[in-house]
C-alpha positions as CSV (number, residue, x, y, z in Angstrom):
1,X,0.0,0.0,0.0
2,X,1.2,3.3,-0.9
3,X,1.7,5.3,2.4
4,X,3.6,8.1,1.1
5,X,2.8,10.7,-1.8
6,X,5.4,10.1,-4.5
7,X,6.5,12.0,-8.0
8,X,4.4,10.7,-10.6
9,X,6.4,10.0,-14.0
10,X,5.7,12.3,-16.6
11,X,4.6,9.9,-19.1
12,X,2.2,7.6,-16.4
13,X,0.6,11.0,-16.0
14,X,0.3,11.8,-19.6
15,X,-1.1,8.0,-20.3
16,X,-3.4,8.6,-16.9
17,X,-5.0,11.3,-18.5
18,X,-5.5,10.2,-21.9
19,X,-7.3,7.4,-19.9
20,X,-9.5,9.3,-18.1
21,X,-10.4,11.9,-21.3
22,X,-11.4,8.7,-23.3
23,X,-13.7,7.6,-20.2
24,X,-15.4,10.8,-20.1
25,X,-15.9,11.2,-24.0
26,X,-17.5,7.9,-23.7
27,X,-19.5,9.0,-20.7
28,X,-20.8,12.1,-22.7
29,X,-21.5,9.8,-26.0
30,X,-23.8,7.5,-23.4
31,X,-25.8,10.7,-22.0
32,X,-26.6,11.9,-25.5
33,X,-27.9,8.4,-26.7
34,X,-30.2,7.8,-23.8
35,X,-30.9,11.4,-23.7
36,X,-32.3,11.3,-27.6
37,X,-34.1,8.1,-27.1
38,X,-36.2,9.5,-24.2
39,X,-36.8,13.2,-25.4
40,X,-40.1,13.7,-23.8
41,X,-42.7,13.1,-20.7
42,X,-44.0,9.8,-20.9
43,X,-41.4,8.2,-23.5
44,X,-41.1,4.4,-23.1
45,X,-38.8,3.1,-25.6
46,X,-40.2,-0.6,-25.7
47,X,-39.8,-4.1,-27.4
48,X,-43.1,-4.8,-29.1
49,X,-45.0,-7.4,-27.2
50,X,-46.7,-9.3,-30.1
51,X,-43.6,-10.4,-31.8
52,X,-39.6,-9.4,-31.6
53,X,-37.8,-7.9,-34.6
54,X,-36.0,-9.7,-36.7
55,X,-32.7,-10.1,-37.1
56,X,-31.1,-9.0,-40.4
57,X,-27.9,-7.7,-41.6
58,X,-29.1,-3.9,-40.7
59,X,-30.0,-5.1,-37.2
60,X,-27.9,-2.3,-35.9
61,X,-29.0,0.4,-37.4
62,X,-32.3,2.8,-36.4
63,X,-34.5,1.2,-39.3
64,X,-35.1,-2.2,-40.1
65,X,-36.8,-3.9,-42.7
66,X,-40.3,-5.5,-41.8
67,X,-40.0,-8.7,-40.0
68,X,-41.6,-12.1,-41.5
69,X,-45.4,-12.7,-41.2
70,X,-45.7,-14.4,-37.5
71,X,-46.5,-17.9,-37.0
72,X,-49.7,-18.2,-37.2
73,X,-52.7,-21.5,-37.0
74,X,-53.9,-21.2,-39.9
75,X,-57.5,-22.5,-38.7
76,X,-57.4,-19.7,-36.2
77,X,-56.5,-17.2,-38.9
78,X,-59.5,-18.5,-41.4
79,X,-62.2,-17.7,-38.2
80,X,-60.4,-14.5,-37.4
81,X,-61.2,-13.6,-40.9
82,X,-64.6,-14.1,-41.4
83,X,-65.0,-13.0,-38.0
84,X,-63.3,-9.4,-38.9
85,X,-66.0,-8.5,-42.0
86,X,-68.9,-10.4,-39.4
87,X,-71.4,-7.1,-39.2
88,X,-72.7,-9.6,-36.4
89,X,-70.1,-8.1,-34.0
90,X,-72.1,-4.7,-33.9
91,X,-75.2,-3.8,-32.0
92,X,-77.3,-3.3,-34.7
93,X,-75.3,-5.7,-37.0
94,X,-74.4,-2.6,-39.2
95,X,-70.8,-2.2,-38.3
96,X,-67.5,-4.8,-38.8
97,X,-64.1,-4.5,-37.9
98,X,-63.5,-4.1,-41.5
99,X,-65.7,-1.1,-42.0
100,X,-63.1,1.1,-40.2
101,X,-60.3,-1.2,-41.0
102,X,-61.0,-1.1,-44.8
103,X,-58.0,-3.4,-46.3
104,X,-58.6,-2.1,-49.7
105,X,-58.0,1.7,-48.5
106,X,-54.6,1.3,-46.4
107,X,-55.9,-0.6,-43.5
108,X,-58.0,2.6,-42.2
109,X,-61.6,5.0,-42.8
110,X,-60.0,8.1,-44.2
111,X,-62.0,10.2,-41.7
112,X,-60.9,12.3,-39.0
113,X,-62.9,9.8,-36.8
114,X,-64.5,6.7,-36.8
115,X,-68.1,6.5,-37.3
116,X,-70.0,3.5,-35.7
117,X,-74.1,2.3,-35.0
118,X,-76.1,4.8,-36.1
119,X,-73.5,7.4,-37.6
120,X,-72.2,7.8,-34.4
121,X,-68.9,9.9,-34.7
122,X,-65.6,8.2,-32.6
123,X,-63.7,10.9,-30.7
124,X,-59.9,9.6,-32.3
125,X,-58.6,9.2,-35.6
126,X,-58.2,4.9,-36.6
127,X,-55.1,4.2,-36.9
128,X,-54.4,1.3,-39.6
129,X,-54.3,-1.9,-39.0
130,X,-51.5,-3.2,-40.9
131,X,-48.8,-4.4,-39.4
132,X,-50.7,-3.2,-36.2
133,X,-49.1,-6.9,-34.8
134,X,-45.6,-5.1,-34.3
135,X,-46.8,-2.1,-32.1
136,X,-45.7,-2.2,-28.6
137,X,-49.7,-1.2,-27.4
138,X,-52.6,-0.9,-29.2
139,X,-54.6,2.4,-29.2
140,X,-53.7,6.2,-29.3
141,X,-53.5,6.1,-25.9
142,X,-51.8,2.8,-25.4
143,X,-54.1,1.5,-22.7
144,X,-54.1,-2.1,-24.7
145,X,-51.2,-4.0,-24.2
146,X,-51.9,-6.7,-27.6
147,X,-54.2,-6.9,-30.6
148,X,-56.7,-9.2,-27.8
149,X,-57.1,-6.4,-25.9
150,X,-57.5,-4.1,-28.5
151,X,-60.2,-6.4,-30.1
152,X,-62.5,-6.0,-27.3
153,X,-62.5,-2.0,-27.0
154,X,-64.8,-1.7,-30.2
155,X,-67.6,-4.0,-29.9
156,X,-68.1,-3.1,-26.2
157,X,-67.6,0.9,-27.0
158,X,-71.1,2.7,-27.2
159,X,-69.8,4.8,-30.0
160,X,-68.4,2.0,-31.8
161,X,-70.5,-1.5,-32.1
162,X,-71.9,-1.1,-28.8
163,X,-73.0,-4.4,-27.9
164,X,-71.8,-7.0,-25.2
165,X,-70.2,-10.8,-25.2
166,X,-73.7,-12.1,-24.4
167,X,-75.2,-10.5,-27.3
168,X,-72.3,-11.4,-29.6
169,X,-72.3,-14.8,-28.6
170,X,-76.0,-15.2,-29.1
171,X,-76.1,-14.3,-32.4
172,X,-72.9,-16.5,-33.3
173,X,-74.4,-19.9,-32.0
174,X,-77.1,-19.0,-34.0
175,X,-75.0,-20.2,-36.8
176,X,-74.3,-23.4,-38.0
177,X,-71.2,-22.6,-39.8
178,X,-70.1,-20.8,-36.6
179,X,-70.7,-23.0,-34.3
180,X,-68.8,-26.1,-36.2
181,X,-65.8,-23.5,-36.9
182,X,-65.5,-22.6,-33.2
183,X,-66.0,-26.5,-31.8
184,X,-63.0,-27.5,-34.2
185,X,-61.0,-24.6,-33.8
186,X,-61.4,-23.3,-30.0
187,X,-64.8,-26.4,-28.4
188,X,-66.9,-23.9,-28.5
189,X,-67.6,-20.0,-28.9
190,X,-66.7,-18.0,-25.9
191,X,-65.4,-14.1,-25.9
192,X,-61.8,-15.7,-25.6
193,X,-62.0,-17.6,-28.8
194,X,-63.5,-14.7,-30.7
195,X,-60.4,-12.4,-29.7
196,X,-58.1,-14.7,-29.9
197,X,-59.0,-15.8,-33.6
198,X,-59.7,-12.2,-34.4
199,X,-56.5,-11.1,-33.2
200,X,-54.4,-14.2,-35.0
201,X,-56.0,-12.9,-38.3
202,X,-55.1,-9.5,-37.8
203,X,-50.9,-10.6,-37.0
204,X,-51.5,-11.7,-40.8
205,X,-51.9,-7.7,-41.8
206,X,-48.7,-7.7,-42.5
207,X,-47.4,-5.8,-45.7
208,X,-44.2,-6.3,-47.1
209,X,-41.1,-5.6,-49.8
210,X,-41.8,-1.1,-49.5
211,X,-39.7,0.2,-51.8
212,X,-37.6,0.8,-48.5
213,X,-37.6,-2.3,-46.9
214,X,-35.9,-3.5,-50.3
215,X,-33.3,-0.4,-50.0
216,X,-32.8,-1.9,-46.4
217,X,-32.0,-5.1,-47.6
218,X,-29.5,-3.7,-50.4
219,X,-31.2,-2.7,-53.5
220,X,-29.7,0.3,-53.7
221,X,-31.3,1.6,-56.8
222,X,-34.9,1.3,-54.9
223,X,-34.6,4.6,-53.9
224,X,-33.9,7.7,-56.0
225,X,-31.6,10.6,-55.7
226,X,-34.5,12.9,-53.8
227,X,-35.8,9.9,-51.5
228,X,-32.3,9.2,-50.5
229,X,-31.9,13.0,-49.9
230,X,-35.2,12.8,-48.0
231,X,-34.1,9.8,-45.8
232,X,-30.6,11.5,-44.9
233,X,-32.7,14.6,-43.6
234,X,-35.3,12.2,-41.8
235,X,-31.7,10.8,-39.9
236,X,-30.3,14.3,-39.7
237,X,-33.3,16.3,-38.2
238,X,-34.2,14.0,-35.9
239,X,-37.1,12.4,-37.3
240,X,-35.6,9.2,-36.3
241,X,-35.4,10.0,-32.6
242,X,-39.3,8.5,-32.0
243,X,-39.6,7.0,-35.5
244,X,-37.6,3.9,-35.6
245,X,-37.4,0.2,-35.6
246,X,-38.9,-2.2,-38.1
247,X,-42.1,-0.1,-37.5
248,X,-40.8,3.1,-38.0
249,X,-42.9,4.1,-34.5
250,X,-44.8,2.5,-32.5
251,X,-43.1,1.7,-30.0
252,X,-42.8,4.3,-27.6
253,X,-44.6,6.8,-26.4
254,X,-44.0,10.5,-27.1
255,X,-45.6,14.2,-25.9
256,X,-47.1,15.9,-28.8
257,X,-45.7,19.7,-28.6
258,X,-42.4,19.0,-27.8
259,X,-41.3,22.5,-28.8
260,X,-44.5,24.6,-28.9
261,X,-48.3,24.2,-28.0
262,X,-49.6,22.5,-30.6
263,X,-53.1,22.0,-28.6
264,X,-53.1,25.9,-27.7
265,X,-52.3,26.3,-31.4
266,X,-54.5,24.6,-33.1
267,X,-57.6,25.9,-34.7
268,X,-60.0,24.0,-32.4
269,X,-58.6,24.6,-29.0
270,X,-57.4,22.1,-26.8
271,X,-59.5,20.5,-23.8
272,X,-61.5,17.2,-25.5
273,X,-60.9,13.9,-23.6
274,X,-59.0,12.5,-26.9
275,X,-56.5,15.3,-26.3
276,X,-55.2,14.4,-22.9
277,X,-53.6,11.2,-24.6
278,X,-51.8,8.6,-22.3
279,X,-53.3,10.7,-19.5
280,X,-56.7,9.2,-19.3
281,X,-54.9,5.8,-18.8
282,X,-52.4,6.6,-15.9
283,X,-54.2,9.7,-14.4
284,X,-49.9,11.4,-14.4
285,X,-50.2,15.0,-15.3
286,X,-46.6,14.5,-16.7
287,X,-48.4,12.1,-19.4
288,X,-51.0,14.7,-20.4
289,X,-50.9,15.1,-24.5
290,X,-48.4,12.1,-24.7
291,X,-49.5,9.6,-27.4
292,X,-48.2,6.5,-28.5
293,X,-45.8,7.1,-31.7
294,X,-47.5,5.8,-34.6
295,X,-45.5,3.7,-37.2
296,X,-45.8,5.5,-40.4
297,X,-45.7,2.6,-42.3
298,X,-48.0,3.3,-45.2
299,X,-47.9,6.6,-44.2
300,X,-48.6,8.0,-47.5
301,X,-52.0,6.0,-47.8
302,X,-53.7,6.5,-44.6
303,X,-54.8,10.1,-44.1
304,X,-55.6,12.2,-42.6
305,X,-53.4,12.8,-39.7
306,X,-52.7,12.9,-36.2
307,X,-54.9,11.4,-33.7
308,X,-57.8,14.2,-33.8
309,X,-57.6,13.8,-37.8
310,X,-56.7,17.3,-38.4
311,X,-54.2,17.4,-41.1
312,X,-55.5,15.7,-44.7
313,X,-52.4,16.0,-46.5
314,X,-48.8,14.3,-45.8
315,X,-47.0,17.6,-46.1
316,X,-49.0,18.9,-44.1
317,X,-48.1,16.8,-41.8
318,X,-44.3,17.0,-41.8
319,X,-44.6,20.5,-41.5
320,X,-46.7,20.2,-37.9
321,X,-44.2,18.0,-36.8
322,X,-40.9,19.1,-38.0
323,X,-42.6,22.5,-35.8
324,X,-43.8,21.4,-32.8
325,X,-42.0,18.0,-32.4
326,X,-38.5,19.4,-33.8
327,X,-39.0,23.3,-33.5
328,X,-37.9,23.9,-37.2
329,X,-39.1,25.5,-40.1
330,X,-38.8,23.4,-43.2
331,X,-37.9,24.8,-47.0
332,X,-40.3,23.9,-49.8
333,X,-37.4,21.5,-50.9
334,X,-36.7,19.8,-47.4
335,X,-40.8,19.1,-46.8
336,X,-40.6,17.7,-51.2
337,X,-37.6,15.3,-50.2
338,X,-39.1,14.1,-46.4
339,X,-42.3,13.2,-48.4
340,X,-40.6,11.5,-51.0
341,X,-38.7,9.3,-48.7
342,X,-41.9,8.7,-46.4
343,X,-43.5,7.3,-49.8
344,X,-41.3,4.8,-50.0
345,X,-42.7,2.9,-46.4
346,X,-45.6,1.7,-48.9
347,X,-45.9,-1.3,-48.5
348,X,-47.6,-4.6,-50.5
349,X,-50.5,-6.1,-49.8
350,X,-52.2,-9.4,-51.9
351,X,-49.3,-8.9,-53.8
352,X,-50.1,-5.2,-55.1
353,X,-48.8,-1.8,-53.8
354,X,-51.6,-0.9,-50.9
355,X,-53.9,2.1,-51.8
């Protein structure tokens, strides 16, 4: 043990600090990474709970190709579909999953809100469904943790299907075809089954080989010149900070009006239940306007925007959130270039670009 102070060579102390400057530059490299994964109240980086990522060469990087479709019983998948156009599900048998989930118009209604029995108007936009197996939590809000979950929110909501499991179930066993689907599938029809199958049907909504996911996997020419431009600015500005993964979102949770007041801002004042976000699920003041991030996957084909619906265009929509998400002020040619590279996320579905 050293008991005594002693002259320190010139070139241990030179080495010594060296050490400890390399130590502290990786330090301040650590605080910045955590700090730009987590740049808001309520943030919750998270790994999706429906499936894991896969792994591919790019694993590393912020943005990874889709994943394969998951495993899935195909017998459970067959129910789930017929179960997800079944008008049966609704009160007044007048609304399906599908009729807000429209698969032919990028997974989604095109409204500003959902509109359920009796042209009853929903108080959020619908997100789209695709790929919707990925997300770390289902709704705006994230107060469902998987696609079961979130399969029982709509038929029981009064603005939705409004109806109940007993009612539901009634109806079902009044089929034939139903009732010998659900005895082979599940021995019997119970709430359980019907999520379940729904929900294995939905993990099928995948859609696949974007014009980026092939860039991802290296066709380089899938791209061109002003998408690549646009994806370099997406990396640049930040964009990727709450948009990233195989999703590109969804999976974390992020305060909308980072930078300014978007609620105070906006046209229609701030105050509806919709608007207090993540709130309304854990009653924390410091989650009041944060939302789950959505994946903007298909971006391009499921407008309007935002969770209120607010924005119809995609340009518009860069522009809100390169403002009061990024606090910048985007040129005509940065918002052309973003949009062109946000294009690309379109994905296939039945084999066809989705619409």
């Amino acid at each position: 043990m050293v008991t005594r102070f002693e002259a320190v060579p010139a070139t241990n102390l030179t080495s010594n600090l060296i050490a400890w400057a390399a130590i502290i530059s990786i330090a301040v490299i650590l605080v910045v990474v955590l700090w730009s994964g987590n740049t808001g109240p309520g943030s919750l980086p998270s790994t999706p709970q429906d499936s894991t990522y896969a792994t591919s060469p790019h694993g590393n990087d912020a943005l990874l190709p889709l994943p394969p479709t998951p495993a899935v019983a195909p017998e459970k998948a067959a129910l789930g579909k017929r179960l997800f156009f079944e008008r049966r599900l609704s009160h007044d048998d007048s609304i399906s999953c599908a009729s807000c989930h429209d698969l032919t118009h990028g997974g989604t209604d095109h409204l500003p809100s959902a509109i359920g029995i009796g042209g009853k108007h929903g108080m959020v936009n619908t997100p789209t469904v695709f790929n919707a197996a990925f997300g770390f939590a289902q709704f705006w809000d994230g107060r469902a943790a998987n696609l079961e979950e979130q399969a029982v929110g709509p038929i029981h909501n009064p603005l939705e299907m409004a109806s109940n499991w007993a009612e539901v179930i009634g109806k079902l066993r009044q089929n034939d075809a139903y009732v010998s689907a659900f005895q082979q599938t599940y021995h019997g029809i119970t709430s359980d089954a019907i999520v379940d199958a729904i929900a294995s049907y939905e993990r099928t909504l995948l859609t696949p080989n974007s014009p980026f996911d092939r860039f991802l996997r290296g066709d380089k020419s899938a791209l061109n010149d002003r998408e690549k431009a646009g994806y370099r600015l997406f990396l640049d500005y930040g964009c990727v900070s709450c948009h990233q993964g195989a999703l590109i979102g969804g999976n974390m949770y992020q305060r909308f009006g980072i930078m300014d007041d978007y609620f105070k801002n906006r046209a229609s004042g701030q105050g509806s239940f919709a608007d207090q976000g993540r709130y309304n699920v854990t009653g924390r003041e410091e989650d009041r306007h944060v939302f789950k991030v959505p994946s903007l996957r298909n971006v391009a084909v499921t407008a309007p925007y935002f969770h209120d619906g607010s924005m119809a265009t995609l340009e518009g929509a860069v522009v809100i959130m390169a403002r009061y998400q990024l606090g910048r002020e985007l040129s005509d040619s940065d918002i052309l270039a973003i949009t062109a590279f946000l294009r690309t996320f379109t994905g296939e579905w039945e084999g066809k670009p989705l619409q």
